[in-house]
VEXLO-277420 format. One record per atom (N, C-alpha, C): residue number from 1; atom name; x negated, y negated, z negated. Coordinates in nm, 4 decimals, decimal comma, always signed. Last residue first. Example, Ala and Ser with C-alpha at 12.3 -4.5 7.8 and 13.67 -1.06 7.14 Angstrom:
<nodes>
2 | N | -1,2850 | +0,2250 | -0,7080 $
2 | CA | -1,3670 | +0,1060 | -0,7140 $
2 | C | -1,2900 | -0,0030 | -0,7870 $
1 | N | -1,3190 | +0,5690 | -0,7800 $
1 | CA | -1,2300 | +0,4500 | -0,7800 $
1 | C | -1,3200 | +0,3300 | -0,7800 $
</nodes>
This chain:
<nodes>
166 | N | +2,1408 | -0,0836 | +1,5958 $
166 | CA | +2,2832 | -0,0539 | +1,5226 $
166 | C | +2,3279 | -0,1607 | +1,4695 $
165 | N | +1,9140 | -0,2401 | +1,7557 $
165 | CA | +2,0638 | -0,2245 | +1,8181 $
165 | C | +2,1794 | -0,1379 | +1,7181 $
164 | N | +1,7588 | -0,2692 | +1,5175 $
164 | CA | +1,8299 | -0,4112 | +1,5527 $
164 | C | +1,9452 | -0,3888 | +1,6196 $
163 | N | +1,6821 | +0,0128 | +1,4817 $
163 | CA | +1,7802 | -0,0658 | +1,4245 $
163 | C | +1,8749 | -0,1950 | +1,4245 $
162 | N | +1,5466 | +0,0172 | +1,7306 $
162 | CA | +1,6833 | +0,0911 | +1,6803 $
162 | C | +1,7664 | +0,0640 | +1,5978 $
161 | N | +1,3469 | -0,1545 | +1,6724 $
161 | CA | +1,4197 | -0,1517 | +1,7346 $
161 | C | +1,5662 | -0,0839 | +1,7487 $
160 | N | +1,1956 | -0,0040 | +1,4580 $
160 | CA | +1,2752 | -0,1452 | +1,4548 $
160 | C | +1,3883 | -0,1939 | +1,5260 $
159 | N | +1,1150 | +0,2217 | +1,5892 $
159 | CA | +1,2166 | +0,2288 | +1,4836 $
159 | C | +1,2508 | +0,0947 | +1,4416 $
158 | N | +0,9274 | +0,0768 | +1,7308 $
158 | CA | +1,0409 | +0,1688 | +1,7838 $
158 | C | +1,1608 | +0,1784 | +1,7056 $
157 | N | +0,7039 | -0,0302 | +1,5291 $
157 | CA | +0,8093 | -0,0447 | +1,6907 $
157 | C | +0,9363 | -0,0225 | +1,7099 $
156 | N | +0,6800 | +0,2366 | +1,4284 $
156 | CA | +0,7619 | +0,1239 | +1,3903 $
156 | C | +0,8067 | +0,0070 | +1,4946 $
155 | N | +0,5230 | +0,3284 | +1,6867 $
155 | CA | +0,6395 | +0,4042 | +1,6217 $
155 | C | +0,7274 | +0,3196 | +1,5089 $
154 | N | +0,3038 | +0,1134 | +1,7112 $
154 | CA | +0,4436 | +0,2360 | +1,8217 $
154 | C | +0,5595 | +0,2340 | +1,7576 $
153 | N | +0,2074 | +0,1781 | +1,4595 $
153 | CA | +0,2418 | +0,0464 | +1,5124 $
153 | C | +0,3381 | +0,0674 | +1,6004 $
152 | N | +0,1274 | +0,4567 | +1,5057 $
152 | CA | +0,1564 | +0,4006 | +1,3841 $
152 | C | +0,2581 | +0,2973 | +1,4584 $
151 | N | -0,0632 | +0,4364 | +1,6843 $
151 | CA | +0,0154 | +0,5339 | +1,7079 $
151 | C | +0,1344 | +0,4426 | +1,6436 $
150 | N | -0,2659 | +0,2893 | +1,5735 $
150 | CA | -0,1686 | +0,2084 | +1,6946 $
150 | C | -0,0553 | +0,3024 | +1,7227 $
149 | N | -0,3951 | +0,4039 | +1,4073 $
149 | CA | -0,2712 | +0,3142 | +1,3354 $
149 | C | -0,2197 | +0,2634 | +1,4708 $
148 | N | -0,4789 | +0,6125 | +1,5373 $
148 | CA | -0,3299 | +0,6402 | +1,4704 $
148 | C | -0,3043 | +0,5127 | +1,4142 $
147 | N | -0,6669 | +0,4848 | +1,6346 $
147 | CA | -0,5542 | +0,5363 | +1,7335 $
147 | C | -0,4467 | +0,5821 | +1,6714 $
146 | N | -0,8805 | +0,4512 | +1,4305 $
146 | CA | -0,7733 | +0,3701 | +1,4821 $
146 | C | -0,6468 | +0,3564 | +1,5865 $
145 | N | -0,7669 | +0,6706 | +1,1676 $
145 | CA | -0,8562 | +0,6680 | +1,2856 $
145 | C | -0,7314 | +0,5166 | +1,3542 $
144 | N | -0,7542 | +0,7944 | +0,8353 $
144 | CA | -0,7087 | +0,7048 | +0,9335 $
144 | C | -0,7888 | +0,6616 | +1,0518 $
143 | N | -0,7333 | +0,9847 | +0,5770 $
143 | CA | -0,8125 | +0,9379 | +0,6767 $
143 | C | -0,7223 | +0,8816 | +0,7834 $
142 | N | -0,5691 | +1,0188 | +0,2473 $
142 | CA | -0,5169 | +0,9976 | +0,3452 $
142 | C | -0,6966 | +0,9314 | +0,5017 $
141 | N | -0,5132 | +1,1644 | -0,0722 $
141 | CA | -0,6304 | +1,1353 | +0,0529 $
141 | C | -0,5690 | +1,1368 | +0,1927 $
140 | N | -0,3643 | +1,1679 | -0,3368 $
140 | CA | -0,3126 | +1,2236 | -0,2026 $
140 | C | -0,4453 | +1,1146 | -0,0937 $
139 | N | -0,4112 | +1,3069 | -0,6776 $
139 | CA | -0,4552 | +1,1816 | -0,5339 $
139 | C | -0,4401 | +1,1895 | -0,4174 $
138 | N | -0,4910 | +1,4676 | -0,8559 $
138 | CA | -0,3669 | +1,4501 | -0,7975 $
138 | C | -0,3297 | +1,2964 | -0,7366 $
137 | N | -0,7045 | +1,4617 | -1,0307 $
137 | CA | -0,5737 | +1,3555 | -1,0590 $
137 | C | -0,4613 | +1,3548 | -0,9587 $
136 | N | -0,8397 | +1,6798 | -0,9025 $
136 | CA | -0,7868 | +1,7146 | -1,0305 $
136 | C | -0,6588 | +1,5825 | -1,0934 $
135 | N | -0,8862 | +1,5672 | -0,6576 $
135 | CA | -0,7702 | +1,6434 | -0,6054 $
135 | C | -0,7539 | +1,6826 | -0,7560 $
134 | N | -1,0130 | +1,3070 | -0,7013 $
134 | CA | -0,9236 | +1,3123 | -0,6552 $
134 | C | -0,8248 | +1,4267 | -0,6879 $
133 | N | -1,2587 | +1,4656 | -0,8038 $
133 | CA | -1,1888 | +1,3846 | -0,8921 $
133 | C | -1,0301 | +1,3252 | -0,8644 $
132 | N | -1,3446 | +1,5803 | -0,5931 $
132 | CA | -1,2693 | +1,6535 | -0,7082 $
132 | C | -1,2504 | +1,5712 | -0,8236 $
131 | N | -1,4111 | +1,3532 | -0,4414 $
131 | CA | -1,3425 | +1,4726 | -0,3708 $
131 | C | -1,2547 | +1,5437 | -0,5107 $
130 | N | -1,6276 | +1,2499 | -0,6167 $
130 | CA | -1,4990 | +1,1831 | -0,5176 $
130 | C | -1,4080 | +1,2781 | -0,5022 $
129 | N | -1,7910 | +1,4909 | -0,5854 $
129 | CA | -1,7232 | +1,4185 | -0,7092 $
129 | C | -1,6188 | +1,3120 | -0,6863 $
128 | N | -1,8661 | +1,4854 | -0,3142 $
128 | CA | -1,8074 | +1,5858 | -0,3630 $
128 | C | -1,7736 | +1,5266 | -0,5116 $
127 | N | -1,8092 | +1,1914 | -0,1857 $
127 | CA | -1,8733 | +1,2324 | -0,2166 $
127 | C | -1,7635 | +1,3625 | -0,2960 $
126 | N | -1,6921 | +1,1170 | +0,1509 $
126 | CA | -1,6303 | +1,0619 | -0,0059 $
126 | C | -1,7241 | +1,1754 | -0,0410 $
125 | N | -1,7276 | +0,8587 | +0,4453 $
125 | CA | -1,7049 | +0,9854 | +0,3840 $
125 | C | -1,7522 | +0,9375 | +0,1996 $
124 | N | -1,5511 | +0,6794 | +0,7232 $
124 | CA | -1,5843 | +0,6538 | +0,5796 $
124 | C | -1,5861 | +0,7983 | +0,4936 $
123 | N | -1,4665 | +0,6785 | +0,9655 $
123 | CA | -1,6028 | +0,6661 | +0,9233 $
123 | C | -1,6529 | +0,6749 | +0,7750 $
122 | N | -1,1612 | +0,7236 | +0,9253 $
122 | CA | -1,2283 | +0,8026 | +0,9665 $
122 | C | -1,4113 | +0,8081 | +0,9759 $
121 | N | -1,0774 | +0,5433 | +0,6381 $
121 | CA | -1,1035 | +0,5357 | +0,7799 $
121 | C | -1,2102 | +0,6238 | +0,8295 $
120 | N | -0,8580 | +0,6129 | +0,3470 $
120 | CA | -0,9929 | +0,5762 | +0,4251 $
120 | C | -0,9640 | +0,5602 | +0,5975 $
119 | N | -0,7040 | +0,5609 | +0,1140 $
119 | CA | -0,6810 | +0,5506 | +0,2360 $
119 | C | -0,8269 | +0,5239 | +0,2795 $
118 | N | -0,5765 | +0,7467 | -0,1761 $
118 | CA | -0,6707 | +0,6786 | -0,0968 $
118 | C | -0,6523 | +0,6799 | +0,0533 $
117 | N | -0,2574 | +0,6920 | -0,3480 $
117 | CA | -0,3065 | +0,7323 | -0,2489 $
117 | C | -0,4268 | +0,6923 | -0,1850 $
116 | N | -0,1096 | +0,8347 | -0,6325 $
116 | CA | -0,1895 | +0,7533 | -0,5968 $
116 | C | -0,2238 | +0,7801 | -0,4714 $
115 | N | +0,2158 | +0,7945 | -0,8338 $
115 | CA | +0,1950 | +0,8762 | -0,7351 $
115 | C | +0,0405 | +0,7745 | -0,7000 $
114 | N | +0,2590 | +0,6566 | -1,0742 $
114 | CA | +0,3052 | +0,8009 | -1,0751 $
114 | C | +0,2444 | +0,8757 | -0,9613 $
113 | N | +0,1055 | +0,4223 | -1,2720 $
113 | CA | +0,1761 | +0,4726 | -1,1303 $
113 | C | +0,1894 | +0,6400 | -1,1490 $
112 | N | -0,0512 | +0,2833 | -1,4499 $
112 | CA | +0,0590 | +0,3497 | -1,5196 $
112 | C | +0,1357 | +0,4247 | -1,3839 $
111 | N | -0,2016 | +0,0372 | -1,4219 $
111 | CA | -0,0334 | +0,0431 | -1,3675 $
111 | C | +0,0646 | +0,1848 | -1,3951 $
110 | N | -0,3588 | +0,1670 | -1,6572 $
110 | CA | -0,3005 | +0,0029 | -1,6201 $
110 | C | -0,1873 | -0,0030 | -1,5488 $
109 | N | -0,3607 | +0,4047 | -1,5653 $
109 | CA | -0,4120 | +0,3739 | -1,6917 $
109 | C | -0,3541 | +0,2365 | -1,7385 $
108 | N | -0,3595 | +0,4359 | -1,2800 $
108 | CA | -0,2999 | +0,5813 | -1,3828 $
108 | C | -0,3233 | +0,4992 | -1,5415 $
107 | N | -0,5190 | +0,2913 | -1,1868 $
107 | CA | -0,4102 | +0,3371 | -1,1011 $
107 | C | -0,2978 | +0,3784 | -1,2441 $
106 | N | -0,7839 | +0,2514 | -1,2999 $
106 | CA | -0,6813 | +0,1517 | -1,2905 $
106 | C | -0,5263 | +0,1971 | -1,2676 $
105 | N | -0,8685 | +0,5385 | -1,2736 $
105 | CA | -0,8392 | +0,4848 | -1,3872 $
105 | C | -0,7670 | +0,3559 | -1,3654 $
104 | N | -0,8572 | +0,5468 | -0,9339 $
104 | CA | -0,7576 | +0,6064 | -1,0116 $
104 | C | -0,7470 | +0,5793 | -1,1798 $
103 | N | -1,0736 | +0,3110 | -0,9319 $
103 | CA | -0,8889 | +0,3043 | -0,8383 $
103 | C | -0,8502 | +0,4274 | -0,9386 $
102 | N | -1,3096 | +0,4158 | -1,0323 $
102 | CA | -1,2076 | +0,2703 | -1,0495 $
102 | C | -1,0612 | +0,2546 | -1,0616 $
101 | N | -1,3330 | +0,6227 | -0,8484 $
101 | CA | -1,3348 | +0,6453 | -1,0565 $
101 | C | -1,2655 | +0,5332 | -1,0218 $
100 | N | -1,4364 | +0,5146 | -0,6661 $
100 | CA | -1,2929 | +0,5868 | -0,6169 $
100 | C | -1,2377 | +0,5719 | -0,7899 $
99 | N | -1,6537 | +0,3441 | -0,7447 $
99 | CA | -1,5055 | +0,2889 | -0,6849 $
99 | C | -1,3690 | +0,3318 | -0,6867 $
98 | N | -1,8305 | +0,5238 | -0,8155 $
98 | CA | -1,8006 | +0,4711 | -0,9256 $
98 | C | -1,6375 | +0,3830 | -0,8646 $
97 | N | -1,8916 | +0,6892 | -0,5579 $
97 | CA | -1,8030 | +0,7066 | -0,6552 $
97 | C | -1,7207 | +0,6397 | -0,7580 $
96 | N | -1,8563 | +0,4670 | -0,2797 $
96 | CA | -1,9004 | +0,5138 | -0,3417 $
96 | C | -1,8429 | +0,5386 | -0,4423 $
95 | N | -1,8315 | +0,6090 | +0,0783 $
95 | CA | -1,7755 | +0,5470 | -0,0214 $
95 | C | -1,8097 | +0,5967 | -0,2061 $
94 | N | -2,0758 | +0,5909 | +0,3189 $
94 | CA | -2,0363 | +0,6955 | +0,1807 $
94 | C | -1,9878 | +0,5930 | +0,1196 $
93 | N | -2,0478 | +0,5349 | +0,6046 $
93 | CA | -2,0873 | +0,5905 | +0,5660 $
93 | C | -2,0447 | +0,6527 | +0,4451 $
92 | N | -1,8944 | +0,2305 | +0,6390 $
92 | CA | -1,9731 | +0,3004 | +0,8142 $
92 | C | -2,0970 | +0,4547 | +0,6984 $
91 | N | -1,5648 | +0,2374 | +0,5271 $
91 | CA | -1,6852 | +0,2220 | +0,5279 $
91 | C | -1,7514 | +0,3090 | +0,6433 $
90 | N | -1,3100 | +0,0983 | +0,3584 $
90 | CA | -1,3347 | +0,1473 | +0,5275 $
90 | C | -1,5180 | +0,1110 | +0,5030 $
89 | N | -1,0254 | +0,2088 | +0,1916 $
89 | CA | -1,2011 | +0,1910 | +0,1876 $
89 | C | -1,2157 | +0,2240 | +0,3356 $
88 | N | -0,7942 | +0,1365 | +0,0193 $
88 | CA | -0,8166 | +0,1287 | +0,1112 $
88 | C | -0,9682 | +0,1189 | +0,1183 $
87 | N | -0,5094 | +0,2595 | -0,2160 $
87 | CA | -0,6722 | +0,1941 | -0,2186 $
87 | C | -0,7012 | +0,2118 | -0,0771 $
86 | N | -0,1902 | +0,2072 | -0,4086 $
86 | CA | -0,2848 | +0,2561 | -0,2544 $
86 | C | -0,4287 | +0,1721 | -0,2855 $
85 | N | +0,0583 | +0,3330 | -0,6209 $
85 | CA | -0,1044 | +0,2636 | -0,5607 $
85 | C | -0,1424 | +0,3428 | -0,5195 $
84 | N | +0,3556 | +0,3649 | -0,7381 $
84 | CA | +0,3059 | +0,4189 | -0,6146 $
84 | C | +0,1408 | +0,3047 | -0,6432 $
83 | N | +0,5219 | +0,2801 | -0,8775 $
83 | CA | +0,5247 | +0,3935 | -0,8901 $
83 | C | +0,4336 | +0,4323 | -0,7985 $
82 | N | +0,7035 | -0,0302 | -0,8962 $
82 | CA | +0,5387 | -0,0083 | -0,9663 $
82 | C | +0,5209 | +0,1693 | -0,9744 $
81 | N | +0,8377 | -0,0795 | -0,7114 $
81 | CA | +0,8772 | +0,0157 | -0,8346 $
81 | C | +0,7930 | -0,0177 | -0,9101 $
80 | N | +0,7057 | -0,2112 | -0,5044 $
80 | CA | +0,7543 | -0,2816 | -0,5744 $
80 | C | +0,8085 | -0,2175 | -0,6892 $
79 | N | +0,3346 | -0,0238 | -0,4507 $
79 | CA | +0,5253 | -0,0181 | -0,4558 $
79 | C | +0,5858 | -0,1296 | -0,5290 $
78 | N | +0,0419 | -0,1689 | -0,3943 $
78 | CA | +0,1585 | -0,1442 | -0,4872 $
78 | C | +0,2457 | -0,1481 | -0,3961 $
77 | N | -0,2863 | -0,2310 | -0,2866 $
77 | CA | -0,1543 | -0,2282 | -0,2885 $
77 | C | -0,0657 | -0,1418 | -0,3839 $
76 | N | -0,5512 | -0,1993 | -0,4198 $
76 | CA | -0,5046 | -0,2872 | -0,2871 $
76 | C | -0,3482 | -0,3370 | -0,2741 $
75 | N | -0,7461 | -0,2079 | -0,6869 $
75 | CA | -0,6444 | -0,1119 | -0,6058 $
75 | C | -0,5913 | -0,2588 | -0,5319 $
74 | N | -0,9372 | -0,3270 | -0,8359 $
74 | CA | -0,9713 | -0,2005 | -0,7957 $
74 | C | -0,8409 | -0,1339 | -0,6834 $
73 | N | -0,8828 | -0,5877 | -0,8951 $
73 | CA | -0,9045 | -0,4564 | -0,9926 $
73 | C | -0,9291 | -0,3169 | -0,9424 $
72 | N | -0,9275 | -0,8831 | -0,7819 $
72 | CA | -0,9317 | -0,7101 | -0,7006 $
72 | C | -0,9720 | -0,6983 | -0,8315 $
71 | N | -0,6197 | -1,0491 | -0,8776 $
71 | CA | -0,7624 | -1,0469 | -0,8677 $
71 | C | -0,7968 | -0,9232 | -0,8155 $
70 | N | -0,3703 | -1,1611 | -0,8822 $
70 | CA | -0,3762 | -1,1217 | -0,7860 $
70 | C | -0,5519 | -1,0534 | -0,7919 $
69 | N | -0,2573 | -1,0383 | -1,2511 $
69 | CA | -0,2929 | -1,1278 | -1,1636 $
69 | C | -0,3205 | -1,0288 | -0,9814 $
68 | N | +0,0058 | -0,9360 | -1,4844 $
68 | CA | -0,1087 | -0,9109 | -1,3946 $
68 | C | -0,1419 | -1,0112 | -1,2736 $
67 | N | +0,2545 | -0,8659 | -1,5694 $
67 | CA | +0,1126 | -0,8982 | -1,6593 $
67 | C | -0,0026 | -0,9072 | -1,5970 $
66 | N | +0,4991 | -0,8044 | -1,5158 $
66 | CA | +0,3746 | -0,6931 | -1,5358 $
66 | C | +0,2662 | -0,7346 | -1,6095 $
65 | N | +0,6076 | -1,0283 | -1,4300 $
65 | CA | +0,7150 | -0,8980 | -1,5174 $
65 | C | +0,5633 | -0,7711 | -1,5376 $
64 | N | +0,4481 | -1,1210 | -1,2976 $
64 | CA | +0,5145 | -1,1705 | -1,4267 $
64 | C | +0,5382 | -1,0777 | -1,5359 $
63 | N | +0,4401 | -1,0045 | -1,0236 $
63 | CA | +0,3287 | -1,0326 | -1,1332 $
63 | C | +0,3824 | -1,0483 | -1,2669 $
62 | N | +0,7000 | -1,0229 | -0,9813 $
62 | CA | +0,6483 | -0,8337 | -0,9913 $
62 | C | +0,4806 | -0,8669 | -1,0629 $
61 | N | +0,7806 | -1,2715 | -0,9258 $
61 | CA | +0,8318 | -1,2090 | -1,0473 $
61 | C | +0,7653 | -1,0675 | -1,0633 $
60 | N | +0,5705 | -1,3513 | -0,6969 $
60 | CA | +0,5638 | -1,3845 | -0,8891 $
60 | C | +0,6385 | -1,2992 | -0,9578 $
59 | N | +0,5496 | -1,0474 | -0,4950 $
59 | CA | +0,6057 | -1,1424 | -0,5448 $
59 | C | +0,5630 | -1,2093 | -0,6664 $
58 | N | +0,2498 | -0,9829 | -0,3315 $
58 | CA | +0,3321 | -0,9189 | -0,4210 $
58 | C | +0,3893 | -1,0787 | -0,4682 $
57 | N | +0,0020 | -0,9838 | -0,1607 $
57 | CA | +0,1664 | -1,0304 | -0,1100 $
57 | C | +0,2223 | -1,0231 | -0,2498 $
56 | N | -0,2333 | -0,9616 | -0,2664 $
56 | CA | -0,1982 | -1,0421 | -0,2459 $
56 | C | -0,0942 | -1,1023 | -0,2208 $
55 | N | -0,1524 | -0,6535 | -0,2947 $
55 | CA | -0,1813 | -0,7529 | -0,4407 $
55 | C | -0,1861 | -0,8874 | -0,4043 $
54 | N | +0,0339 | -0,5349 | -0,0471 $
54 | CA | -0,1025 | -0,5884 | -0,0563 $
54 | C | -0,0789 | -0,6787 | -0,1930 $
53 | N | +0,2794 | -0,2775 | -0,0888 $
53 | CA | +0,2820 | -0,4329 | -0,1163 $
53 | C | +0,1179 | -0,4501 | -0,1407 $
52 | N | +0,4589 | -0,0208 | +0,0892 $
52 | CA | +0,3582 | -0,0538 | -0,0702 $
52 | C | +0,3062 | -0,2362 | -0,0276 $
51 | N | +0,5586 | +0,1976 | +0,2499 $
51 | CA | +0,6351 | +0,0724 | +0,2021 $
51 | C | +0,5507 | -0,0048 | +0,0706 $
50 | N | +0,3083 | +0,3756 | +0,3593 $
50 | CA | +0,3703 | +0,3956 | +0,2168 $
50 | C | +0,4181 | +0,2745 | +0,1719 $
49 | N | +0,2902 | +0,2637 | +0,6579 $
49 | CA | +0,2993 | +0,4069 | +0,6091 $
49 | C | +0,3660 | +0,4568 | +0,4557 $
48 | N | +0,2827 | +0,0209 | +0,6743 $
48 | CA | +0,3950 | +0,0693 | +0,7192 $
48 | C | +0,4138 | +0,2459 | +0,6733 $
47 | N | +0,0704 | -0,0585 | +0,4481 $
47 | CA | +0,2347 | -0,1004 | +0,4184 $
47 | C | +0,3268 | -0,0349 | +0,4972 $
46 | N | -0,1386 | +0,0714 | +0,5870 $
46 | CA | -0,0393 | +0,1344 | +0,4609 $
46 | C | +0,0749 | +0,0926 | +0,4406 $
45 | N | -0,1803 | -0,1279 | +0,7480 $
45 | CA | -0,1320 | -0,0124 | +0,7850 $
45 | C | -0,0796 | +0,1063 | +0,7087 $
44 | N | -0,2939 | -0,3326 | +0,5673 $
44 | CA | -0,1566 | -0,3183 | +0,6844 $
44 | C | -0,0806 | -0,2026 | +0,7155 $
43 | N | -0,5251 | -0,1452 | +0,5166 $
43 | CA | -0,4020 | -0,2596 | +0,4217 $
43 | C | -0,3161 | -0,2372 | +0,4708 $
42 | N | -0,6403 | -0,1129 | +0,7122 $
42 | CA | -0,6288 | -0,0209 | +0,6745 $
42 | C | -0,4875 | -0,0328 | +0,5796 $
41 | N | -0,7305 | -0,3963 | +0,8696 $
41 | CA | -0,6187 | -0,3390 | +0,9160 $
41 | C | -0,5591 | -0,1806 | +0,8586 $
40 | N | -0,8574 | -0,4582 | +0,6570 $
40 | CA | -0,7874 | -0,5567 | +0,6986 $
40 | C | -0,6729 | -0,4598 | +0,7919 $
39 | N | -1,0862 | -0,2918 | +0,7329 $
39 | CA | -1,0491 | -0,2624 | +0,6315 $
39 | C | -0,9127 | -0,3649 | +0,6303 $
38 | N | -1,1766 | -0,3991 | +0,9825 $
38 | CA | -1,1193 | -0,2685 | +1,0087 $
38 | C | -1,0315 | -0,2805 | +0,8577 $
37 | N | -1,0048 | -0,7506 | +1,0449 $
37 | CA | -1,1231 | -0,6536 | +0,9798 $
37 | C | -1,0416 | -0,5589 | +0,9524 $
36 | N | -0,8904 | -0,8962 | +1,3004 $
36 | CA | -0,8788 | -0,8660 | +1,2166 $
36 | C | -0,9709 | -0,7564 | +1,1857 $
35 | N | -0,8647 | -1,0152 | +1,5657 $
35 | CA | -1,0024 | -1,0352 | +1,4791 $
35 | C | -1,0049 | -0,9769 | +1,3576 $
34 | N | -0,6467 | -0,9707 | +1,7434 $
34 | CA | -0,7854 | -0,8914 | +1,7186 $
34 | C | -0,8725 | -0,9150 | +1,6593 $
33 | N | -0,3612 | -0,8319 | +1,5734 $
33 | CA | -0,4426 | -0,9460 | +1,6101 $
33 | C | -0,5516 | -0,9133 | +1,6396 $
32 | N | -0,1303 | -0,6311 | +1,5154 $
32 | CA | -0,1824 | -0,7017 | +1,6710 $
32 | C | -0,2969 | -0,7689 | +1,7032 $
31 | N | -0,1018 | -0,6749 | +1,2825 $
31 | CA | -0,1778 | -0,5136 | +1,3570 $
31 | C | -0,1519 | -0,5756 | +1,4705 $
30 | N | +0,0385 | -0,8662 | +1,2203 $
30 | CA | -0,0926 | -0,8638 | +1,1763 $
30 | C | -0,1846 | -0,7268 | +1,2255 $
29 | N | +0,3058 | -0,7333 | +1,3545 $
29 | CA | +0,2793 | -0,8602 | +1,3876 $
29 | C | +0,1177 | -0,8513 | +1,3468 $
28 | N | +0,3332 | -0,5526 | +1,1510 $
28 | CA | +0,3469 | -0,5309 | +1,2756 $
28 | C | +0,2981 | -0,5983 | +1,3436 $
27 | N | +0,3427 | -0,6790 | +0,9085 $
27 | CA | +0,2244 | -0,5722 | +0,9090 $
27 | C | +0,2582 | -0,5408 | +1,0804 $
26 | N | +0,6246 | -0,8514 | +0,9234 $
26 | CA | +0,4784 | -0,8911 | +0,9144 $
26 | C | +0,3448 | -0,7902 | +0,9401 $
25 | N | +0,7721 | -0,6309 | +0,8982 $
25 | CA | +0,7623 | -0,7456 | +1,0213 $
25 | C | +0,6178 | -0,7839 | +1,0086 $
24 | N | +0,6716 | -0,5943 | +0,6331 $
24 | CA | +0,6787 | -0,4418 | +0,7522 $
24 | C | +0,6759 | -0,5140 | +0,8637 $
23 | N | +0,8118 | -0,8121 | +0,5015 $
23 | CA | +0,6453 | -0,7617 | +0,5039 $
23 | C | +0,6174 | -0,6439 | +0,6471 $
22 | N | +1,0397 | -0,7862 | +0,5662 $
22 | CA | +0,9806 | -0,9109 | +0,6388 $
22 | C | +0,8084 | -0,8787 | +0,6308 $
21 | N | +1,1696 | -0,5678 | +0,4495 $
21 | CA | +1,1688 | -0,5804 | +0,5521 $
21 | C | +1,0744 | -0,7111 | +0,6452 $
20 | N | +1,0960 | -0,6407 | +0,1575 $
20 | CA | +0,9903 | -0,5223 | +0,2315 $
20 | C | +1,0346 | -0,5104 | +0,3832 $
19 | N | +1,2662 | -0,8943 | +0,1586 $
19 | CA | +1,1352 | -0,8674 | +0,0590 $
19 | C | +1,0184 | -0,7451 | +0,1909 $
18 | N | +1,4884 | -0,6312 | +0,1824 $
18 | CA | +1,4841 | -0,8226 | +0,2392 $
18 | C | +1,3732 | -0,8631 | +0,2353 $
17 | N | +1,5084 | -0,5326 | -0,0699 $
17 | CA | +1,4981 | -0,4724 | +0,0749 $
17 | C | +1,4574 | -0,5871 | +0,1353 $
16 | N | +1,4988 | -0,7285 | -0,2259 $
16 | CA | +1,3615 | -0,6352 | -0,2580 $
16 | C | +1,3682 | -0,5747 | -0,1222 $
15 | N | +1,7558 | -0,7897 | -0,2686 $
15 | CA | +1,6358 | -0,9194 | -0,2359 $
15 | C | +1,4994 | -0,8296 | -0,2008 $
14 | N | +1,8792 | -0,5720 | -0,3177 $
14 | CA | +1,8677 | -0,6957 | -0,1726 $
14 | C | +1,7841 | -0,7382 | -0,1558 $
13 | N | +1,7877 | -0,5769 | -0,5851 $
13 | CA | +1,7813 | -0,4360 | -0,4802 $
13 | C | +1,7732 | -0,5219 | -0,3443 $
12 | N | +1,9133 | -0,8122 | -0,6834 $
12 | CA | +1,7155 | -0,7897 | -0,6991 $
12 | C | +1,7259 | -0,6912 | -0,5476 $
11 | N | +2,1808 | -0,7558 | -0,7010 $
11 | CA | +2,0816 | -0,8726 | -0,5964 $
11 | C | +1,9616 | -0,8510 | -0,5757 $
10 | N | +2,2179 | -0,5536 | -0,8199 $
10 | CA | +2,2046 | -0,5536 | -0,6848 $
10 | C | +2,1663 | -0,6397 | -0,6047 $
9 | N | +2,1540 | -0,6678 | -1,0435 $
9 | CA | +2,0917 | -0,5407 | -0,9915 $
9 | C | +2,0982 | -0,5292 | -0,8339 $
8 | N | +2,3519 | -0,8171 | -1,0721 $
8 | CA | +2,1650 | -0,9120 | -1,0643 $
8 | C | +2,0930 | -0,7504 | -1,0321 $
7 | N | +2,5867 | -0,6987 | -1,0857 $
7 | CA | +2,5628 | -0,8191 | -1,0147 $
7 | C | +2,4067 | -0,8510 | -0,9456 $
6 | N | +2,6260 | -0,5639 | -1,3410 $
6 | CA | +2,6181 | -0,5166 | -1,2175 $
6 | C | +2,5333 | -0,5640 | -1,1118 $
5 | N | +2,6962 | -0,7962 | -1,4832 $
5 | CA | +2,6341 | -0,7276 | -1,5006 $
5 | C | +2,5382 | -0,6134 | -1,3793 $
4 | N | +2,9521 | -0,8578 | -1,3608 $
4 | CA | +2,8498 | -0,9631 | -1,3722 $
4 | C | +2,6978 | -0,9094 | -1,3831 $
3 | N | +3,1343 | -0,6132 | -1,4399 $
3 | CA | +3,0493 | -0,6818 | -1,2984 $
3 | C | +2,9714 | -0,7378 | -1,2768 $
2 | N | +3,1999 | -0,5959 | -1,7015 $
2 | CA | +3,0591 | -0,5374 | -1,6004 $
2 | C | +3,0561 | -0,5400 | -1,4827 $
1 | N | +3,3306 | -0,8434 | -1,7096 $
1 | CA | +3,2003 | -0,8443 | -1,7750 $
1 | C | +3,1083 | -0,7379 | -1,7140 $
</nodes>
């Protein structure tokens, strides 16, 4: 009996590695393309940086089991834990406040996440109320230039590879 038990835990756990290994394939593969939009590739490029899930990818059962649709509420991606949201803003100037406010009341209020991360792109600047609204919720601000997500891309690369040969 507690095996059986046992059982569906570790399947989910599988299924969830299995799950974030084909997305990470995938974000490798979709950081190649060239038509893709800067903000399009900010997404992506979180998944390889913070293993986190585009609201569009996210499985039915991680909708289900939550209550929640694919619609933009304000945040981009999720941990399959539900412990982690990412926001992605790629702008040619000032990201605006009432947005960043968005993402962390959604973040912290609705998903209830433990850890939040903005992701900008090196063109994109955040207003001093941005700024300290972040660092009083304890918001980890992340800038991104496009040479680091190819850096990025490299380096999972790489580490794919290594693994295929263990």
């Amino acid at each position: 009996l507690y095996r059986r038990q046992a059982e569906p835990d570790r399947t989910a756990h599988l299924s969830t590695d299995a799950f974030m290994d084909r997305l990470r394939a995938l974000a490798r593969e979709v950081l190649t393309w060239p038509h893709l939009q800067p903000w399009q590739r900010l997404e992506w490029a979180a998944v390889l940086l913070f293993d986190v899930v585009p609201m569009k990818e996210l499985p039915p059962w991680f909708l289900e089991r939550r209550n929640i649709t694919r619609q933009d509420i304000g945040v981009d991606l999720l941990s399959l834990d539900g412990k982690h949201a990412v926001q992605c803003k790629c702008y040619n100037g000032t990201v605006p406040h009432s947005q960043i406010k968005r993402f962390v009341r959604v973040s912290k209020w609705i998903f209830k996440v433990k850890e939040c991360t903005l992701i900008t792109s090196t063109s994109s600047r955040l207003t001093g109320a941005s700024d300290g609204l972040l660092k009083s919720q304890h918001v980890q601000h992340v800038s991104i230039s496009d040479s680091e997500i190819e850096s990025l891309i490299r380096r999972s690369n790489k580490s794919k590879t290594l693994t295929d040969k263990n």
